[in-house]
N, CA, C and O atoms as a DFTB+ gen file, in Angstrom:
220 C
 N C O
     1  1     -15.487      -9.448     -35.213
     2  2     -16.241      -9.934     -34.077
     3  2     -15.428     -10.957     -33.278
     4  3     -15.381     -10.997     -32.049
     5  1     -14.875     -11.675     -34.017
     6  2     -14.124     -12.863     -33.385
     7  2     -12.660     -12.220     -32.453
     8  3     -12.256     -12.749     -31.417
     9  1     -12.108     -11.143     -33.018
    10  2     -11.032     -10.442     -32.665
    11  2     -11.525     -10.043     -31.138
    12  3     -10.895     -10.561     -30.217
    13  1     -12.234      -9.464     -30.931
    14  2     -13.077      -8.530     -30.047
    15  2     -13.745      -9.355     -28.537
    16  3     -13.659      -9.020     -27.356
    17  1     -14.511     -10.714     -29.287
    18  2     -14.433     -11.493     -28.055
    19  2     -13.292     -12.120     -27.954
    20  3     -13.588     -12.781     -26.959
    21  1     -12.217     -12.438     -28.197
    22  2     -10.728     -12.784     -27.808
    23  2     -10.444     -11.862     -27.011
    24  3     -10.272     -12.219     -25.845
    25  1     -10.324     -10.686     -27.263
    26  2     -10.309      -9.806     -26.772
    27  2     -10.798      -9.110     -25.191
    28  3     -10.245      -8.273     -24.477
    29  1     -12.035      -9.850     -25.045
    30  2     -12.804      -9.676     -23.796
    31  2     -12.484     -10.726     -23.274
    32  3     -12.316     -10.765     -22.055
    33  1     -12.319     -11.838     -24.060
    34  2     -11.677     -13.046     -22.966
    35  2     -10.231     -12.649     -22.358
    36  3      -9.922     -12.354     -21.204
    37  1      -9.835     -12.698     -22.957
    38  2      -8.183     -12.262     -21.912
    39  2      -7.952     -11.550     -21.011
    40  3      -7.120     -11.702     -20.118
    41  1      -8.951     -10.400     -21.244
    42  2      -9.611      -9.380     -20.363
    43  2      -9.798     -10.331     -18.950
    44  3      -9.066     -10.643     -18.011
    45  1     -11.260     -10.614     -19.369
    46  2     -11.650     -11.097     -18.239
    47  2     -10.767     -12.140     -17.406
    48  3     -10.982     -12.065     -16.196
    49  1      -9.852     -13.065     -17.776
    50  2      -8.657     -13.855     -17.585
    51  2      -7.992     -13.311     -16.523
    52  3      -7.925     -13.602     -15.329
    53  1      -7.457     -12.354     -17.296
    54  2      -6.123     -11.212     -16.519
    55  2      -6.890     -10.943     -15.246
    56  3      -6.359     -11.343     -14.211
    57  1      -8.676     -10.001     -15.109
    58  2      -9.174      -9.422     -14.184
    59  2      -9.361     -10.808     -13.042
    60  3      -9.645     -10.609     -11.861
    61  1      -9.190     -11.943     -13.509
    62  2      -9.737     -12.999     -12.465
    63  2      -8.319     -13.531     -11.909
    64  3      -8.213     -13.970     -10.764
    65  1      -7.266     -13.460     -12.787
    66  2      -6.119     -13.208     -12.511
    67  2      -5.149     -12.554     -11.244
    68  3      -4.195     -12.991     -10.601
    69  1      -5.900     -11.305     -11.244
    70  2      -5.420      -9.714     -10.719
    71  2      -6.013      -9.876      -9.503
    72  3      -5.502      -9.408      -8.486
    73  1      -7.444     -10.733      -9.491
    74  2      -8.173     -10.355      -8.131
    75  2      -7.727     -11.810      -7.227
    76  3      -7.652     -11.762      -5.999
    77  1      -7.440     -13.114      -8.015
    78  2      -7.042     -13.926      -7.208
    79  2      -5.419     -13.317      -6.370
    80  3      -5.143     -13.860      -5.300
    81  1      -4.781     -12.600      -6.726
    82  2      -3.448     -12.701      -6.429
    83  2      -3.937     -11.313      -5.277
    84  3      -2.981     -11.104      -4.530
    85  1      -4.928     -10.518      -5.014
    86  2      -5.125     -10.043      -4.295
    87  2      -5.301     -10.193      -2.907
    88  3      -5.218      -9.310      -2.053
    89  1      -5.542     -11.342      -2.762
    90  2      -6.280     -11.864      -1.240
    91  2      -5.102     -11.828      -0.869
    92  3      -4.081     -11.599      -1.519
    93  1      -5.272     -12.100       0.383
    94  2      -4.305     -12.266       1.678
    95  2      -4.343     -13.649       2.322
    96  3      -5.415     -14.146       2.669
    97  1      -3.425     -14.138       2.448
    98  2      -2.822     -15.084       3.045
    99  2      -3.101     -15.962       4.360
   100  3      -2.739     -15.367       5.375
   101  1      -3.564     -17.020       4.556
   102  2      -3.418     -17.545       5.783
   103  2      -2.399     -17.598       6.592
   104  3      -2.459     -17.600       7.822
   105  1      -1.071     -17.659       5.666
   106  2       0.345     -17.920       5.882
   107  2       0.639     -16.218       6.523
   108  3       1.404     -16.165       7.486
   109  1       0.127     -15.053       6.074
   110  2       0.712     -13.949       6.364
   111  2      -0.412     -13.703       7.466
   112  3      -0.110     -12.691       8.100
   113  1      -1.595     -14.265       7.918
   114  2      -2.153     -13.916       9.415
   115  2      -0.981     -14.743      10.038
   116  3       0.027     -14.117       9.710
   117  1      -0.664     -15.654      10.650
   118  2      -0.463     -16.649      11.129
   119  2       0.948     -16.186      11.735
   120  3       1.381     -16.668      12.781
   121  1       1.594     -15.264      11.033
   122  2       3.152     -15.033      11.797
   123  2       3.255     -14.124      13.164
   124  3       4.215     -14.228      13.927
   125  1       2.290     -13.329      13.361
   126  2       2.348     -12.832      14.450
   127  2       3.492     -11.981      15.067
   128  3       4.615     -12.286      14.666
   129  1       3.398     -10.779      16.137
   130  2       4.472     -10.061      16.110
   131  2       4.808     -10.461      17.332
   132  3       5.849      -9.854      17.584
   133  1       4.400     -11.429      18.630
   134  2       4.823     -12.093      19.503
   135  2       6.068     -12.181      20.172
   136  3       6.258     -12.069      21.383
   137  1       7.078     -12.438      19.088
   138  2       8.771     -12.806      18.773
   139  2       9.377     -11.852      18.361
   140  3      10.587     -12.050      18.260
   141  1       8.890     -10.499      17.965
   142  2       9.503      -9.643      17.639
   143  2      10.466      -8.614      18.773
   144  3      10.145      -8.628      19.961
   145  1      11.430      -7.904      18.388
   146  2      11.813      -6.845      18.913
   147  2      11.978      -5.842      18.033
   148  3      11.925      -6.100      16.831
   149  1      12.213      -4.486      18.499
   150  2      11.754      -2.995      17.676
   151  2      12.747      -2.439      17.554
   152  3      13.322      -2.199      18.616
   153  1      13.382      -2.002      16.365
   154  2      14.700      -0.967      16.844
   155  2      14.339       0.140      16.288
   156  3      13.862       0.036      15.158
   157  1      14.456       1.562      16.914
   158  2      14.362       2.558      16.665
   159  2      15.177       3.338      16.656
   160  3      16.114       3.276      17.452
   161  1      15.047       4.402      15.658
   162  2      16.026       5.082      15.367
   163  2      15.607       6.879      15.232
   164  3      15.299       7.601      14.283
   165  1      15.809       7.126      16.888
   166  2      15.166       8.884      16.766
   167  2      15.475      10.101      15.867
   168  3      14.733      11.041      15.581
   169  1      16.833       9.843      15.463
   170  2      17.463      10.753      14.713
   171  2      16.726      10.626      13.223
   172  3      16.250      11.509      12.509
   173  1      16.784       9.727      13.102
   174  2      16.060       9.584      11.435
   175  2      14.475       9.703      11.597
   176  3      13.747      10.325      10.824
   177  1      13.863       8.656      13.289
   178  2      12.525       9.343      12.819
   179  2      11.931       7.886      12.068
   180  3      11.094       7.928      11.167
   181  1      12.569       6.486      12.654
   182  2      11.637       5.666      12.064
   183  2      11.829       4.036      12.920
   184  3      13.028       3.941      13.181
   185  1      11.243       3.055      13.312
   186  2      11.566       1.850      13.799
   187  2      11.045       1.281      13.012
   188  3      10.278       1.758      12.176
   189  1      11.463      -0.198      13.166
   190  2      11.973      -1.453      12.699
   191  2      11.551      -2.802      13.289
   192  3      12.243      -3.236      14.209
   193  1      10.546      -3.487      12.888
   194  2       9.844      -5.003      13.820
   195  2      10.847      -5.632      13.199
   196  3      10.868      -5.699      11.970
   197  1      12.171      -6.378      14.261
   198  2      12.034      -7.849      13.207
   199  2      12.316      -8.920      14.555
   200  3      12.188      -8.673      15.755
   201  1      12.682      -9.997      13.983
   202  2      12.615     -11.118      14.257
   203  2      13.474     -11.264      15.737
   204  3      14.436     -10.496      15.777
   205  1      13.319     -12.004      16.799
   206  2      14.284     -11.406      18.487
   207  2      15.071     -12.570      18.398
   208  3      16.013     -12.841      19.143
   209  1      14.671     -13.221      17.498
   210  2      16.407     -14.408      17.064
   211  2      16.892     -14.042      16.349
   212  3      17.501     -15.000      15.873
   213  1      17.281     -12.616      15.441
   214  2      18.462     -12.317      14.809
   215  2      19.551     -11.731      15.419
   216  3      19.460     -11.260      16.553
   217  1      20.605     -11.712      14.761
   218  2      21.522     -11.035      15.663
   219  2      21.631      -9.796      15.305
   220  3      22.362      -9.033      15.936
């Protein structure tokens, strides 16, 4: 018996665990694609957001 609720505890741990690390971010609304530029590439068939201060 004692094995078993150990058992469900860690459980439940891990599941409260699993669902905190789920949410989403204030930090990842907040960046915005504003600053971005796009590079595309027709031959392959795919573009690219990044940052319009890289080189």
């Amino acid at each position: 018996m004692k094995k078993q609720l150990s058992a469900l505890v860690i459980l439940v741990m891990l599941f409260v665990l699993f669902l905190s690390g789920c949410q989403e971010s204030s930090e990842n609304k907040n960046i915005g694609l504003t600053n971005f530029s796009t590079y595309t590439n027709m031959e392959k068939g795919f573009s690219i957001k990044y940052p319009s201060t890289w080189r």
